[in-house]
C-alpha positions, 0 to 999 in steps of 0.5 A: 143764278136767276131768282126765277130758278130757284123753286120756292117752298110753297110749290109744295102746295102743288103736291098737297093739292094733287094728293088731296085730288088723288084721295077724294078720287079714292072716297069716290071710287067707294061710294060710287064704284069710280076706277081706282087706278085713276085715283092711285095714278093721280096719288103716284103722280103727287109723288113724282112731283114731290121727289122733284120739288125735295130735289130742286128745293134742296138745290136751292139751298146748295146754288142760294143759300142767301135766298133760302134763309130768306125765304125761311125769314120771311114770316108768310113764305116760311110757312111752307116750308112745312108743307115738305113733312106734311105732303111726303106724308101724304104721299107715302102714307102706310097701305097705299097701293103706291106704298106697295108698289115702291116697298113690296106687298107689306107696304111701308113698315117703318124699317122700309121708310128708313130705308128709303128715306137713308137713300134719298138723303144720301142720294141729296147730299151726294147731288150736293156734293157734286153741285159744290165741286163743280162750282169750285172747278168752275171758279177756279177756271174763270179765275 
């Protein structure tokens, strides 16, 4: 696997940056009467592109785990790698409007993000699963 293919830990920045951008528009939309809709897009568009970067990031450490670890060794990359918690976080922060539109009209309770987080996990680890087979098939053809 090429080394370009494996996304890195700091693409997460690209998340905290769209999130930041969605809540200053939500600051201005009360300041200065701006659309809200806008700001709420550019919220749930940070989130499309969290649940693609958890799932190619936990990819990486399916297809790469070598690479991975290094990354985690690595004493500036390292550092990112916190910035998963953080921008899901951000991005599914309790009374949002996109927190109801992913959980209902209560928003996100704890028992819902439990819920929601059980589901991406599972939905994770069976990818990871299926990746792992499909290398093993794979071996064992070209062996």
């Amino acid at each position: 696997m090429a080394a370009r293919a494996l996304v890195p830990a700091s693409f997460f920045a690209i998340v905290l940056g769209t999130i930041g951008l969605g809540n200053a528009w939500r600051v201005a939309t009360k300041l200065w009467g701006l659309p809200a809709a806008i700001g709420e897009t550019i919220i749930a568009l940070g989130a499309i592109v969290w649940m693609a970067l958890l799932i190619l990031y936990s990819r990486k450490w399916i297809v790469a785990p070598e690479a991975a670890r290094r990354e985690l060794a690595d004493p500036v990359q390292c550092c990112f790698v916190g910035l998963i918690g953080v921008t899901g976080l951000l991005t599914f922060r309790p009374g949002r409007v996109m927190d109801q539109v992913a959980f209902g009209p209560d928003g996100a309770t704890p028992q819902k993000l439990m819920v929601f987080g059980g589901i991406v996990g599972a939905a994770l680890i069976l990818s990871g699963i299926v990746m792992v087979v499909r290398r093993r098939q794979l071996k064992t053809v070209v062996a």
